[in-house]
DSSP file (Angstrom, degrees, kcal/mol; ACC not computed):
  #  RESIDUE AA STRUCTURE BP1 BP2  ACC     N-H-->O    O-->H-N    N-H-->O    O-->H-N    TCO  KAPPA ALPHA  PHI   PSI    X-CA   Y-CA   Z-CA
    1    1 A X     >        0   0    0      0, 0.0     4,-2.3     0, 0.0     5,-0.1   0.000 360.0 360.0 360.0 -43.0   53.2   45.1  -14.0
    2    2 A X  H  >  +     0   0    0      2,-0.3     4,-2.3     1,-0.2     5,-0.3   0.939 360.0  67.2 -77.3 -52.0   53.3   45.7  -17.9
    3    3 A X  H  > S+     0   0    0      2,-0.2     4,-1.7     1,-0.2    -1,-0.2   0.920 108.2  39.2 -35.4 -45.7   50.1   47.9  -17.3
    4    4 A X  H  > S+     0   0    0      1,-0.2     4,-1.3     2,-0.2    -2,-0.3   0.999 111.3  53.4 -62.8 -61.3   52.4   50.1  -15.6
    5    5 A X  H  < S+     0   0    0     -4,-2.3    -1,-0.2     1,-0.3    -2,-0.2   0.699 104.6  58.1 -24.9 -36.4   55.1   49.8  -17.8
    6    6 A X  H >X S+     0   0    0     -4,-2.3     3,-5.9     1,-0.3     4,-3.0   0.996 109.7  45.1-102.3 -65.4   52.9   50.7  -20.5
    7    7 A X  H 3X S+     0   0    0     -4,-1.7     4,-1.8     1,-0.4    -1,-0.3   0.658 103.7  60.4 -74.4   4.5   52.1   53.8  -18.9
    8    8 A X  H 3< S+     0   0    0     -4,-1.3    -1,-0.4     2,-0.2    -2,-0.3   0.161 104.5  51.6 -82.0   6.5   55.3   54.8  -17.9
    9    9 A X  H <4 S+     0   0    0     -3,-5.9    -2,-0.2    -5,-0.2     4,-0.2   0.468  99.3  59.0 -95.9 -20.8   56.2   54.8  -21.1
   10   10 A X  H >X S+     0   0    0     -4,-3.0     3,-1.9     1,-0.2     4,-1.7   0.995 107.8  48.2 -69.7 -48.8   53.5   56.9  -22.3
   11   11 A X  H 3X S+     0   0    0     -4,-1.8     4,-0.7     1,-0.3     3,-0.3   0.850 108.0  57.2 -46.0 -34.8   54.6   59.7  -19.8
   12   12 A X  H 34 S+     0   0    0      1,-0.2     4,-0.4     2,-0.1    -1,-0.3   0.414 112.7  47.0 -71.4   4.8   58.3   59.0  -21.3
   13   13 A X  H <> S+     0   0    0     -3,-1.9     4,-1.2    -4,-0.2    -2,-0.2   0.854 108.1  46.3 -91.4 -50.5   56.5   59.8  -24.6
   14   14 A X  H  X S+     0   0    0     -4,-1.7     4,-1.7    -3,-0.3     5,-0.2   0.562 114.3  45.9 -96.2 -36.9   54.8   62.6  -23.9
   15   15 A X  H >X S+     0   0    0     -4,-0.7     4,-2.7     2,-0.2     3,-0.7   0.974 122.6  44.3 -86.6 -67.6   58.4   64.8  -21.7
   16   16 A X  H 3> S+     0   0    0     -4,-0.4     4,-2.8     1,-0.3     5,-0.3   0.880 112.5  48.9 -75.8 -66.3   60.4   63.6  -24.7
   17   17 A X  H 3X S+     0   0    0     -4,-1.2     4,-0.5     2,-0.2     3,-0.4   0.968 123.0  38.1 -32.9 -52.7   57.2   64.7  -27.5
   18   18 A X  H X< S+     0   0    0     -4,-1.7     3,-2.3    -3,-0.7     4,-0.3   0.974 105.9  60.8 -85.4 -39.6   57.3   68.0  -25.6
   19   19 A X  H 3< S+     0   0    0     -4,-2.7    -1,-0.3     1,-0.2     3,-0.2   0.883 119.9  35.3 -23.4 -52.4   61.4   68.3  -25.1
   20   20 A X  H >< S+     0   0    0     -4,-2.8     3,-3.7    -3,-0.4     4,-0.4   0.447  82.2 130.8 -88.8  -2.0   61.2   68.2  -29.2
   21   21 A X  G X<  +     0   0    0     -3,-2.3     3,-0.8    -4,-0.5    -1,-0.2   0.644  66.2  58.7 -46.4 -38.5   57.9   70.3  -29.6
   22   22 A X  G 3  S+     0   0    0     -4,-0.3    -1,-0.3     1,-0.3    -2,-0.1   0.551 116.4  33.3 -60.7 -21.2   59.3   72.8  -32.1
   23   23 A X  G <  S+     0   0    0     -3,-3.7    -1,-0.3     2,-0.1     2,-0.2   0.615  89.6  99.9 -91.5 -27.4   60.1   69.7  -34.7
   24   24 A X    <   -     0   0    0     -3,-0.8     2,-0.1    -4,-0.4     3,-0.0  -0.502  69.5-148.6 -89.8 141.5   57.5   67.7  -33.9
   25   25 A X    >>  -     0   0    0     -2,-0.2     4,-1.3     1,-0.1     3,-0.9  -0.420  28.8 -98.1-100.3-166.2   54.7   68.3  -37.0
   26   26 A X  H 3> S+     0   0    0      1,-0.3     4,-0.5     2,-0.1     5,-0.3   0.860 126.1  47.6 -58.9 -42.7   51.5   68.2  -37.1
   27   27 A X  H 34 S+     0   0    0      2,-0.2    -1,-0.3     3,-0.2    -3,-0.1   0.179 114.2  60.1 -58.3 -40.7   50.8   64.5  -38.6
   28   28 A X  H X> S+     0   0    0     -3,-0.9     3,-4.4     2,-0.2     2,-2.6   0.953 107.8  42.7 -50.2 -94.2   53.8   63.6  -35.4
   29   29 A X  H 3< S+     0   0    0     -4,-1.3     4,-0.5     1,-0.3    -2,-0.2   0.549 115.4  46.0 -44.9   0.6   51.5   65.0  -32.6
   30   30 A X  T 3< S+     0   0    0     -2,-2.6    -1,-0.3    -4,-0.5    -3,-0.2   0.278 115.6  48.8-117.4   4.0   48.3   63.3  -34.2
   31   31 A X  T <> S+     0   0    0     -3,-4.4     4,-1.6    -5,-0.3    -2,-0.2   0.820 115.8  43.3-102.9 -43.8   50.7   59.9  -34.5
   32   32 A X  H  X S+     0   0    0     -4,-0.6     4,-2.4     2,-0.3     3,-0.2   0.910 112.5  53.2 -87.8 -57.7   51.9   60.4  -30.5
   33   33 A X  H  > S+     0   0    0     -4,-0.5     4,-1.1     1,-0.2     3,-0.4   0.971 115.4  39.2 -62.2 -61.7   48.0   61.3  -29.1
   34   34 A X  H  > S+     0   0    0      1,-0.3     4,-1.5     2,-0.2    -2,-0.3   0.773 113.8  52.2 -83.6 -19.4   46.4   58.1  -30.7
   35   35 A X  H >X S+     0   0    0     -4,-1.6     4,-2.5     2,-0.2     3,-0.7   0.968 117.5  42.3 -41.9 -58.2   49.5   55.8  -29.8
   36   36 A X  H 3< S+     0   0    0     -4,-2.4    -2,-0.2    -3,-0.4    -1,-0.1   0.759 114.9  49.6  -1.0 -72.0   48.9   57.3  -26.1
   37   37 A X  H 3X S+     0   0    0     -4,-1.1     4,-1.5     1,-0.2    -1,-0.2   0.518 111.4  48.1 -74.4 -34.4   45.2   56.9  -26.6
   38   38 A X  H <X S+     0   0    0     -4,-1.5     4,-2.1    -3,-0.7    -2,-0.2   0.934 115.8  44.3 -78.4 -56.9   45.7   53.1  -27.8
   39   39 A X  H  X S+     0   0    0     -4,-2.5     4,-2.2     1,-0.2    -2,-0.2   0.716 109.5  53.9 -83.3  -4.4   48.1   52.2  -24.8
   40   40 A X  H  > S+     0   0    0     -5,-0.3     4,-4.1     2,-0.2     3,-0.5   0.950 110.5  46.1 -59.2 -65.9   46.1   53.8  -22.3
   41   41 A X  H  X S+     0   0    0     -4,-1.5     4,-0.6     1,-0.3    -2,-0.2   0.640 115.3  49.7 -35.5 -32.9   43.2   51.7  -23.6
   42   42 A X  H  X S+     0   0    0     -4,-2.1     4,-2.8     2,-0.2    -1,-0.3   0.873 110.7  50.1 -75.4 -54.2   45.7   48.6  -23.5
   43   43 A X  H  X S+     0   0    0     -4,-2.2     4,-3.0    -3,-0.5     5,-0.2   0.966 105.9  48.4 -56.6 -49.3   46.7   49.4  -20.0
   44   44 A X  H >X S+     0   0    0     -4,-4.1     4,-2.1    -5,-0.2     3,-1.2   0.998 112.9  57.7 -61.6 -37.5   43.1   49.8  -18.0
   45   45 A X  H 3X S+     0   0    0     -4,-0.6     4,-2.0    -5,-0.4     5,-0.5   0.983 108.0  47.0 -60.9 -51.9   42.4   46.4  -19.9
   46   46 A X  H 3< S+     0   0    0     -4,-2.8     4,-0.4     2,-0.2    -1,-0.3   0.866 109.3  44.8 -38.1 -41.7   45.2   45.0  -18.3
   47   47 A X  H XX S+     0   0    0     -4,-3.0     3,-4.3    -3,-1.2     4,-2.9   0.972 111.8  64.3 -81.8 -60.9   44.8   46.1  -14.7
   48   48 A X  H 3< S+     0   0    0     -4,-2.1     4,-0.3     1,-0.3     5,-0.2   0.764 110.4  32.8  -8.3 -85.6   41.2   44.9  -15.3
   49   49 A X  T 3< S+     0   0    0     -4,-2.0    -1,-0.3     2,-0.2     4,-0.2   0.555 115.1  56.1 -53.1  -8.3   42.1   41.6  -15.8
   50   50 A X  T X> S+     0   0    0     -3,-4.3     4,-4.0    -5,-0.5     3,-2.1   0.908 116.0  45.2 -79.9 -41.8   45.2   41.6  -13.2
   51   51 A X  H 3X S+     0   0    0     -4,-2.9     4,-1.5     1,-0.3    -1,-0.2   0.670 112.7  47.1 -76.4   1.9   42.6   42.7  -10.8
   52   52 A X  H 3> S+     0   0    0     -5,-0.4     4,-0.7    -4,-0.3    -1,-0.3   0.441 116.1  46.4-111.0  -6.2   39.9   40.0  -12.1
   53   53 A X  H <> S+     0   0    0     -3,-2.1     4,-3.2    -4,-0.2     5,-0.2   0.863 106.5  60.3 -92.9 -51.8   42.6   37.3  -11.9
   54   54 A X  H  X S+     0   0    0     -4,-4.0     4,-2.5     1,-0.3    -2,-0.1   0.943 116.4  37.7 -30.8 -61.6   43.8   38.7   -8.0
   55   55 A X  H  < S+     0   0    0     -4,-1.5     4,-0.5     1,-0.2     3,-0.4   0.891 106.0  55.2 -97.2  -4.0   40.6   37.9   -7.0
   56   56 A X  H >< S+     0   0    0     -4,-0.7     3,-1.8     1,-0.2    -1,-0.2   0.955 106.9  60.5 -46.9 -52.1   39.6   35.1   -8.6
   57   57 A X  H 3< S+     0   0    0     -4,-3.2    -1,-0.2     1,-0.3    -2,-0.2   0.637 100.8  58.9 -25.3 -42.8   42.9   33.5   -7.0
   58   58 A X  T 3<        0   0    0     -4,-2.5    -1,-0.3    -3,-0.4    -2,-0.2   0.566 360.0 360.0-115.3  26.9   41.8   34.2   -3.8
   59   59 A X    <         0   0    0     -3,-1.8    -1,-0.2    -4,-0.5    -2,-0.2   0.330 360.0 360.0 -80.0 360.0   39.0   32.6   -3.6
């Protein structure tokens, strides 16, 4: 569930980033990709494990 979350926020990140694009500079768009890039990274570990838990659990 927070795996999702997470990336549902990065898509709220990202329409909002582009909503502003004319303010945001560069050092903003190089702050916004590696936060992205970090909660992506955060999210697949998550679903990993949800999905390594699922099936441990039903065994």
């Amino acid at each position: 569930m927070i795996a999702i979350l997470n990336l549902l926020y990065c898509c709220l990140s990202v329409g909002i980033a582009f909503y502003h694009i004319e303010t945001i500079t560069i050092i903003g768009w190089l702050y916004i990709l590696i936060e992205i890039l970090i909660i992506i990274t955060l999210a697949v570990f998550e679903l990993k494990v949800a999905k390594r838990i699922a099936i441990k659990n039903n065994k």
